[in-house]
C-alpha positions in Angstrom: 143.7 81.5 123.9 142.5 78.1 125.4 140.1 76.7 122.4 139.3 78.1 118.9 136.0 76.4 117.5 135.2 75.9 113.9 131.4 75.4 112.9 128.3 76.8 111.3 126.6 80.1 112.6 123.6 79.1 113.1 120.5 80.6 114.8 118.4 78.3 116.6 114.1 78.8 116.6 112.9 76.8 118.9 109.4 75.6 118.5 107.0 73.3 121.0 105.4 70.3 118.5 103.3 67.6 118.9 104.6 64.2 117.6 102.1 64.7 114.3 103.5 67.5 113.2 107.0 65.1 112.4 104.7 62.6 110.8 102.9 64.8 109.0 106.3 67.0 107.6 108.1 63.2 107.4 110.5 64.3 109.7 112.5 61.7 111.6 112.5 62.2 115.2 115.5 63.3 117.1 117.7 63.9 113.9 119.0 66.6 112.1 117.5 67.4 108.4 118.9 69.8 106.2 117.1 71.8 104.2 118.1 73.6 101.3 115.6 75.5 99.8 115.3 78.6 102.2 111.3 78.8 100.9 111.4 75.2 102.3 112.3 76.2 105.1 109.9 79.2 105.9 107.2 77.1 105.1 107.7 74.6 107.9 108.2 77.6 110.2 104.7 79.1 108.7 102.1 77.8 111.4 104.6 77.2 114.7 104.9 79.7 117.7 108.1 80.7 118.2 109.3 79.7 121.5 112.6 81.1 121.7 115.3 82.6 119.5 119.1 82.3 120.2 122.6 82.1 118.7 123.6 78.7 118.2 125.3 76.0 116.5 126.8 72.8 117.8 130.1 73.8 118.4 129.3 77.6 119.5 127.5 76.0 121.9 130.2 74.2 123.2 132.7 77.6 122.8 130.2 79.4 124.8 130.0 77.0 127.8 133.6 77.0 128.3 133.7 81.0 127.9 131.0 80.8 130.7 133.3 78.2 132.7 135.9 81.3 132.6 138.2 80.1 129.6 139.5 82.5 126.7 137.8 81.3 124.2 137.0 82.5 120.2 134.8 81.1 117.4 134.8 81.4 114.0 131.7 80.5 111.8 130.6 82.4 108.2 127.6 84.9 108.9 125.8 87.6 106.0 125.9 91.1 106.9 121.4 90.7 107.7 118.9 90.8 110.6 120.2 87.4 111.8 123.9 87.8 111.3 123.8 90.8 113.6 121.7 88.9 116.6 124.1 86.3 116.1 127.4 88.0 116.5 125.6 90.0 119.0 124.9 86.4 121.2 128.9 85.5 120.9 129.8 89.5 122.6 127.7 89.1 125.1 128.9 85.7 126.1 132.7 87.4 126.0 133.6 84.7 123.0 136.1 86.3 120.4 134.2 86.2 116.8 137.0 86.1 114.7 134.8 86.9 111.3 134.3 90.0 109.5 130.5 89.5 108.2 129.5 91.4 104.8 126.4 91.0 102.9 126.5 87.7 101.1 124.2 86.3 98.0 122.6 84.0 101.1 121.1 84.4 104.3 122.8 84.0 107.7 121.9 79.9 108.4 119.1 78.9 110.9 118.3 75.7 112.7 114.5 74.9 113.4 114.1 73.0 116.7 111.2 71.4 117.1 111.0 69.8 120.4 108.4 67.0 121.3 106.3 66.3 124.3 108.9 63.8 125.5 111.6 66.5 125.6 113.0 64.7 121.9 114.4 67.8 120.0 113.8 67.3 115.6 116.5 69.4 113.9 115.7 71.2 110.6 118.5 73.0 109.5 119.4 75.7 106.8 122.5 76.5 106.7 122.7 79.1 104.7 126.0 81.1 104.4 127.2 79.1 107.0 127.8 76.2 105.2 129.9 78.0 103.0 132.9 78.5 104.6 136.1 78.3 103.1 140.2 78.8 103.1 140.2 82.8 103.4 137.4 83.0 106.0 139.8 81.4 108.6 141.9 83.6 111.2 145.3 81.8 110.9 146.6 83.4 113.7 143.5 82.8 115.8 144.5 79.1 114.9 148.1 79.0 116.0 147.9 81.0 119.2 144.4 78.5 120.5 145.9 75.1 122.4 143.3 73.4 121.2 140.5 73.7 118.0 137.3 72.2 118.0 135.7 71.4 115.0 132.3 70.7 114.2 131.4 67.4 112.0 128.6 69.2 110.5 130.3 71.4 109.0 132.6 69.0 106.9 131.5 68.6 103.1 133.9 68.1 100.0 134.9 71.0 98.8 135.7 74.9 100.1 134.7 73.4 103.3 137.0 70.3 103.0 140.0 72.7 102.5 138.8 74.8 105.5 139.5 71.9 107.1 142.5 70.8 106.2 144.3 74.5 106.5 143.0 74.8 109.7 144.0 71.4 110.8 147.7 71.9 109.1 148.1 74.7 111.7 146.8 74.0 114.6 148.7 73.0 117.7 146.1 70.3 118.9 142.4 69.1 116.9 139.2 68.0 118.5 136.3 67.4 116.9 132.8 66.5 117.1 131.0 64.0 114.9 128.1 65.9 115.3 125.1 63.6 113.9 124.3 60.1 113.0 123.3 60.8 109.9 126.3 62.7 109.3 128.7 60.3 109.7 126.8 58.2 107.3 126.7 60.7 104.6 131.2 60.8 105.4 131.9 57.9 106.7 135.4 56.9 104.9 136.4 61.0 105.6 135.5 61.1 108.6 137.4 57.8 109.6 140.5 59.2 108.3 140.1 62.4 110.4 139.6 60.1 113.0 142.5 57.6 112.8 145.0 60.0 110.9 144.1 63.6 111.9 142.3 64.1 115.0 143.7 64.6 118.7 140.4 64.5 121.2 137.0 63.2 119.3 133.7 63.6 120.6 130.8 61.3 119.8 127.5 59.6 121.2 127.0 55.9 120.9 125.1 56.0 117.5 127.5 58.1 115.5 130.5 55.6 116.7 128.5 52.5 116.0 127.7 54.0 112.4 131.5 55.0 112.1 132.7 51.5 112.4 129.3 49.9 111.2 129.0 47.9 114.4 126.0 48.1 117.0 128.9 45.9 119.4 130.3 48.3 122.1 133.6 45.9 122.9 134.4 46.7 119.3 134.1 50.0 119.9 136.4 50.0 122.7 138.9 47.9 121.0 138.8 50.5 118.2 139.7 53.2 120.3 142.5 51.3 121.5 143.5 50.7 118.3 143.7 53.8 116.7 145.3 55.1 119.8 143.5 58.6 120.3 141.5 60.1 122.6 137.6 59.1 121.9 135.1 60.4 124.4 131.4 59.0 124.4 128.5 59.9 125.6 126.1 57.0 126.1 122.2 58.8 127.5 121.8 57.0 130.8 124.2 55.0 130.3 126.2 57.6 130.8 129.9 59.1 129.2 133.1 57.0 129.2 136.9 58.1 127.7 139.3 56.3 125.8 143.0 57.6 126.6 146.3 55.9 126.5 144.7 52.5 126.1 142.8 53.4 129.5 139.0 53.0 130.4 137.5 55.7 131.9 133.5 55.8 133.0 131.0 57.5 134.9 127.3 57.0 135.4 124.9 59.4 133.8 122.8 62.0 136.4 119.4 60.7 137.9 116.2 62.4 138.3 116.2 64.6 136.3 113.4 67.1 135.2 113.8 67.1 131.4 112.9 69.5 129.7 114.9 70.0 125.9 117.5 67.9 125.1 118.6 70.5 122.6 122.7 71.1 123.6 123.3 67.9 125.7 126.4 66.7 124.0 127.6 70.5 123.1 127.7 70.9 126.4 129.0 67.8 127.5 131.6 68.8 125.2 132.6 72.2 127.2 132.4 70.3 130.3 135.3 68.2 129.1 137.2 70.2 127.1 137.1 72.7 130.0 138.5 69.9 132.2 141.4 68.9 130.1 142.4 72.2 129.0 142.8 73.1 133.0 144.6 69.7 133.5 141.5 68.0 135.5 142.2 64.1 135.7 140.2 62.3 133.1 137.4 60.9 135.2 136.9 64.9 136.5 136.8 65.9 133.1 133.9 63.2 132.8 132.2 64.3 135.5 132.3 68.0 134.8 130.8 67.4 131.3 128.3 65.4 132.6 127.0 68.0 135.3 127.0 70.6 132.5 124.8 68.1 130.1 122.6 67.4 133.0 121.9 71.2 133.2 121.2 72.3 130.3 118.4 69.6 129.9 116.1 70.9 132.5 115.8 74.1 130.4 115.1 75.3 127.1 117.7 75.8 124.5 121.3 75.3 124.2 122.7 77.9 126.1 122.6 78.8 129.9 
């Protein structure tokens, strides 16, 4: 198998907002909330139309877009045995992605993301994880693990604990790690964790230019680069219309981001960009054609709704 990811199951309800519905629920625009109440949650879903239901997840995303780029591919991510469990397992067949879980009915739901996307195309994440969050040792496939080149795991899922020790198992036998930081705010809540994955654990690392500022607490891009010099791996980042550039072997890679563009939901942009990549280097693309690839895939799948072609 090419890539293996690792992240929560989530299924994404995507919902069209106006910018006072944010103000009014104090939600931060274009971040990621979690909630964890699940009335909480049903109560911010109470009064919204439902645009559009599908299987998501940050790095299922990505694991998807590289099955549909013709790569073996599997995921693994912790569903219940409900309503939403099913659809989502259902979503990974049909995309030809190997679930390696064996769902049963759990004391909590299957996890769901609310995405509430703004006139401007801005998508607000409210997230509940659920079961999903909950992942630990015994819910990994081992051998899944050894026989992928590559794993990808997904920054959101991190936490101390069962979910900690997930991670480090699955790390300790794999054959090569990337991971995404997943979220500003994320990196925040983990910062000295997730700079030893980063220096100490981590092969390929995916980030946009906020989540690598906040990692090294500098808003000073040159410090950035001489970081990922410094630490020697290989750090890809995306950059919004600034485009994507990649760190590897002490070598500066960059390409410009897509023009006129019809936006429509920027929902998936950097799990795609992901695939793109990861698709290019797991075929042995150059560095500047994996760029490019992820690029043309994030440029895609923001002229449509959702995160999934």
């Amino acid at each position: 198998m090419k890539i293996l990811g690792i992240g929560n199951a989530i299924v994404d309800v995507i919902c069209k907002v106006d910018d006072s519905y944010l103000s009014q629920n104090k939600l931060q625009k274009g971040t990621m909330k979690l909630i964890f109440e699940e009335d909480e949650f049903k109560k911010l879903l109470s009064n919204l139309k439902v645009n559009k239901t599908v299987s998501g997840g940050s790095v299922a995303n990505s694991i998807v877009g590289l099955s549909q780029l013709g790569n073996n591919v599997g995921f693994i991510g912790k569903i219940s045995d409900d309503s939403f469990g099913a659809k989502y397992e259902e979503g990974l067949k049909k995309e030809n992605v190997n679930f390696f879980y064996s769902k049963k009915k759990e004391n909590l739901p299957t996890g769901t993301c609310l995405i509430l996307v703004t006139p401007d195309s801005e998508r607000t994440m409210c997230t509940y994880l659920g079961i999903s969050g909950k992942i630990n040792e015994n819910d990994l496939n081992i051998e899944a693990i050894k026989s992928s080149e590559i794993i990808f795991l997904e920054g959101y899922l991190w936490d101390e604990g069962d979910a900690k020790k997930a991670f480090d198992k699955a790390i300790a036998q794999s054959n090569k790690v990337a991971m995404s930081l997943s979220d500003k705010f994320c990196v925040d809540r983990h910062k000295i964790n997730f700079l030893d994955l980063v220096k100490n654990k981590l092969d390929i690392i995916f980030a946009n230019q906020s989540e690598i500022n906040s990692l090294i607490d500098s808003e000073n891009f040159e410090e950035v680069i001489s970081f990922a010099k410094k630490i020697n791996k290989h750090l890809v980042i995306t950059r919004g219309d600034k485009g994507a550039i990649s760190i590897y072997n002490n070598e500066i890679f960059e390409v410009d981001a897509i023009s006129d563009l019809k936006i429509i939901d920027l929902t998936g942009a950097g799990d795609l960009f992901a695939a793109g990549y990861l698709h290019g280097f797991v075929n042995n693309l150059s560095i500047k054609e994996c760029l490019i690839k992820g690029t043309e895939m994030s440029s895609k799948i923001i002229q449509q709704f959702g995160a999934r072609f």
